[in-house]
C-alpha positions as CSV (number, residue, x, y, z in Angstrom):
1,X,11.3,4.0,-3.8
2,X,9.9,4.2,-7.0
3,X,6.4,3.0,-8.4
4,X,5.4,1.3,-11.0
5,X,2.3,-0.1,-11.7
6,X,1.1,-2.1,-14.4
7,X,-2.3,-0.6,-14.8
8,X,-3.9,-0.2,-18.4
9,X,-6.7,2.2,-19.2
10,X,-9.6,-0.7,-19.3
11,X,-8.7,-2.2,-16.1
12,X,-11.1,-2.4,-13.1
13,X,-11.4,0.3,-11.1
14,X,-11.5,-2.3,-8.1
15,X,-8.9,-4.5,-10.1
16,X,-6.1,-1.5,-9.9
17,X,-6.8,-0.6,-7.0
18,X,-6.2,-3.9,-5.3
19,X,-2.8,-4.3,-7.8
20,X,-1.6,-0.9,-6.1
21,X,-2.3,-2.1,-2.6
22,X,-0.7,-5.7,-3.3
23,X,2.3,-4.1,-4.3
24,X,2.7,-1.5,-1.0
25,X,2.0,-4.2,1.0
26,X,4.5,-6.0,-0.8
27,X,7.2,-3.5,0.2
28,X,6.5,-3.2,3.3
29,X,7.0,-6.5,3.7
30,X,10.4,-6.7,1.8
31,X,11.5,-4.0,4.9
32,X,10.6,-5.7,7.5
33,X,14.0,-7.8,7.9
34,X,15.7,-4.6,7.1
35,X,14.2,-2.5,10.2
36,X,14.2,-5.3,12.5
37,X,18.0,-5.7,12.1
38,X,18.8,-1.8,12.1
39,X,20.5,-2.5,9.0
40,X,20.1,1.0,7.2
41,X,17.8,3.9,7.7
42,X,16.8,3.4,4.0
43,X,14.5,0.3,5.7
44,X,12.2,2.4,7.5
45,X,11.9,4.6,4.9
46,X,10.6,2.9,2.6
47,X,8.4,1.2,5.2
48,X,6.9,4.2,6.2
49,X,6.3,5.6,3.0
50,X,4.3,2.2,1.7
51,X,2.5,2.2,4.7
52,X,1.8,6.1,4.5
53,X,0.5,5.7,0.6
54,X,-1.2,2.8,1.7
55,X,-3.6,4.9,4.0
56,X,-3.7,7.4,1.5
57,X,-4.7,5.3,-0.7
58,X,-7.8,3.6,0.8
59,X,-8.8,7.4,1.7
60,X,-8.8,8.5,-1.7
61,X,-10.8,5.2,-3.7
62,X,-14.0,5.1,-1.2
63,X,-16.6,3.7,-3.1
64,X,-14.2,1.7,-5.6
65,X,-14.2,-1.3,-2.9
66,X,-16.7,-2.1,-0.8
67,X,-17.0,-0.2,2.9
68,X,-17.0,-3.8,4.3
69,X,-13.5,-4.1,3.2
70,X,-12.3,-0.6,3.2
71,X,-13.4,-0.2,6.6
72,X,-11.8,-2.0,9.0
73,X,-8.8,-1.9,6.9
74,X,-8.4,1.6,6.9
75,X,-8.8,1.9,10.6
76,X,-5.8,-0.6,11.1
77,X,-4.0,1.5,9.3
78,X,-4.9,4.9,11.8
C-alpha cells in the first residue's frame, strides 16, 4: 500500500490532517469486501495497516483537531 497525499506546504494543519485520515478510512473501506470474502491475505493487510496508521495518526496531531473530536475517536480505535 502506498501513500500519497496531496498535501501542499500552505495547507491547514487541521485541513491535512483530515485529507490523510479521509483517505485511510477510505482504504479500509475498499478492504472490507476483500476480508469478508477470504479473498486474499493482501485484504487484511492493507486493512490493518490503514487502521494501524490511522491510530497512529490521531496520536501524533493532538492539538491540530480539537480533543472533542480526537477523543472519542481515538478511543474507537484502542
Amino acid at each position: 500500500m502506498t501513500e500519497s497525499y496531496d498535501l501542499a506546504p500552505n495547507d491547514r494543519a487541521d485541513e491535512s490532517v483530515l485529507a490523510i485520515v479521509r483517505h485511510l478510512f477510505s482504504v479500509m473501506l475498499a478492504n472490507v469486501d476483500g476480508v469478508v470474502a477470504d479473498a486474499d491475505l493482501e485484504f487484511v493487510h492493507d486493512l490493518r495497516v490503514a487502521y494501524r496508521r490511522t491510530r497512529t495518526a490521531f496520536s501524533h496531531f493532538k492539538g491540530v483537531l480539537p480533543a472533542s473530536v480526537v477523543d472519542p475517536i481515538s478511543s474507537e480505535f484502542k
